[in-house]
N, C-alpha and C positions, 0 to 999 in steps of 0.2 A: 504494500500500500504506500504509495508517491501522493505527498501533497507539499501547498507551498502558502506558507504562513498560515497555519490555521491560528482561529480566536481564543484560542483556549489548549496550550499545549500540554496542557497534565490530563486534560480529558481524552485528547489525542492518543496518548502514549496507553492509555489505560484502555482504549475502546477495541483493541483487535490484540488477537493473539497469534498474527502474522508481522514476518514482519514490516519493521514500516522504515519509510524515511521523510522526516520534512525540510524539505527544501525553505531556505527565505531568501527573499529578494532583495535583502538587505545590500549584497554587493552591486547588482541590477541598480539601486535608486543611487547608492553612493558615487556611481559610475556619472551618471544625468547630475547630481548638485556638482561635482567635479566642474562639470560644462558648461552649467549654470551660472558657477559664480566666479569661474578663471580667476582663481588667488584671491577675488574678495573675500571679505567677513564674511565667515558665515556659522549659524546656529541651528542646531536639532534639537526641534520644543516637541514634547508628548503635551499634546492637549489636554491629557488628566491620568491622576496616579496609577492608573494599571497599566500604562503606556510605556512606563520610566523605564525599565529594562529595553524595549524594544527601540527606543530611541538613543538609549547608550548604546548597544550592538550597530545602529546605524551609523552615531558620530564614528564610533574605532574604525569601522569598515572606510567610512570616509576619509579620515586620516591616514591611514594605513597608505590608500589608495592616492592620496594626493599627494602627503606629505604635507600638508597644510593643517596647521590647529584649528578645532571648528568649538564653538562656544556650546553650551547646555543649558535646558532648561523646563522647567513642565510649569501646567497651571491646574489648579484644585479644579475637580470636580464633582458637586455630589447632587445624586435624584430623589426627591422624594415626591412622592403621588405627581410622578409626572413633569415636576417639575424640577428643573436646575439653577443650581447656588454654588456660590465656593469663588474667591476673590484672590486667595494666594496665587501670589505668581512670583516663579525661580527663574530666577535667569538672565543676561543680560542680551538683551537684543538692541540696543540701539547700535543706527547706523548697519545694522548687520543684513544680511539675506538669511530668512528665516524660513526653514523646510518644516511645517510640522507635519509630522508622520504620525500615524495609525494601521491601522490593518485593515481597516475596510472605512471607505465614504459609505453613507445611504444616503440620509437628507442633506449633510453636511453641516448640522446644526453645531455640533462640537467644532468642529474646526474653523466655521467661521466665528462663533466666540473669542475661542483661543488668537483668530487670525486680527479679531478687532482690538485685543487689550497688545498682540504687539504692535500693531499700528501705535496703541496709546501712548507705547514707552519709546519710537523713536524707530522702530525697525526703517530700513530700506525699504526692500520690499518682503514677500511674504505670497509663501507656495502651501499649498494645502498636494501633500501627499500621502500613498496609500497603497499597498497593493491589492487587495479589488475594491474596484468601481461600482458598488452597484447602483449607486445614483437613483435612491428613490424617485416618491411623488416629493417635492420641493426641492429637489437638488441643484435645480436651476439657479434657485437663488444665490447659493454660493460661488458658481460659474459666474456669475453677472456682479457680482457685489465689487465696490472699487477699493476694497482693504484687503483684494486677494489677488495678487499678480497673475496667478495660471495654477491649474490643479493636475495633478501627477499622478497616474495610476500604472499598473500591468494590464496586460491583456487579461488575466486569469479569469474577466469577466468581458464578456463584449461588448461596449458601450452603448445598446440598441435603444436605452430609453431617451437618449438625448440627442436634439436633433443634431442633422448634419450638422449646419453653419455655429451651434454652440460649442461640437466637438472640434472641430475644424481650429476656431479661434480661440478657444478657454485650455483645451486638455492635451499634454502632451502622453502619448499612450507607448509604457515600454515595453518590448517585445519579452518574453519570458520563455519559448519555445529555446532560444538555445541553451539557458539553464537546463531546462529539462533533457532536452537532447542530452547535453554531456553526462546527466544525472544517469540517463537508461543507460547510457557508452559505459562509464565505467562500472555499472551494477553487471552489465553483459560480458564484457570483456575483461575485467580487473581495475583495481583506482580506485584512491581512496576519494569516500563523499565528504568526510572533514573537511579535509584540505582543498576540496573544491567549494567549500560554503565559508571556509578561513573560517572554522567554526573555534572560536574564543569564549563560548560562554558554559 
């Protein structure tokens, strides 16, 4: 069983008794902020505390890969009946290019929160990424909002809910097929998956 970034990796590991591998695209997005911000500042914010780990494996991955120091940070998030609170926020973002990451968009409600309080502190600009897209009912809004430069996904979902000309001009889409590719090469042929995922956690 081959997946790639699931929501929940202790449920993952627990649910089959085959076995498994998850893939993260962690090196995949690191590769695009690289591109993104040619030697500028730049910062990987988790939009809220269950995130934190998966936005440190991003910044290493991105360091590693650039040789560039990249800044940290998350912001509080908590729900109750529906509704979200929580004001704390780590981090320094002014002046910087700020990637916040997640594992999946739906509405985009989290990430444009997160994307408005770094506007508030000074950010440059500011990318809402993810690796899948599902892009609910209101996901547009985060595509169109002027405190989010461009939103970042993998293919791992097809973008069918949002039209052409919003996908076209808002969402740059990373291809995730040659992770996998190499993934199945060396499960078939021999090679390690660690060292192809630079897995440091």
């Amino acid at each position: 069983m081959m997946t790639l970034d699931v929501h929940n990796i202790a449920a993952f590991q627990n649910a089959f008794r085959c076995r498994t591998i998850h893939l993260s695209a962690k090196e995949l997005l690191a590769d695009l902020i690289a591109r993104k911000t040619a030697g500028r500042p730049a910062t990987i914010l988790s939009p809220d505390g269950g995130g934190i780990k998966r936005a440190q494996l991003l910044k290493e991955a991105y360091e590693r890969l650039s040789g560039e120091p990249a800044g940290f940070g998350f912001m509080e998030k908590r729900r109750s009946r529906g509704v979200v609170s929580g004001e704390l926020f780590a981090g320094e973002v002014k002046d910087a290019t700020v990637f916040i990451v997640d594992d999946m968009i739906s509405t985009g409600g989290t990430m444009l929160r997160a994307a408005e309080a770094c506007r508030q502190r000074g950010a440059k600009a500011v990318y809402a990424m993810a690796t899948h897209g599902l892009f609910s009912k209101g996901a547009e809004a985060i595509l169109a909002h002027p405190a989010v430069d461009g939103t970042i996904v993998t293919d791992s979902i097809a973008p069918f809910r949002l039209p052409e000309h919003r996908l076209r001009s808002c969402v740059d889409v990373v291809p995730s097929a040659p992770l996998v590719a190499e993934a199945i090469r060396r499960l078939a042929f021999g090679g390690s998956i660690t060292e192809l995922l630079a897995d440091d956690d």
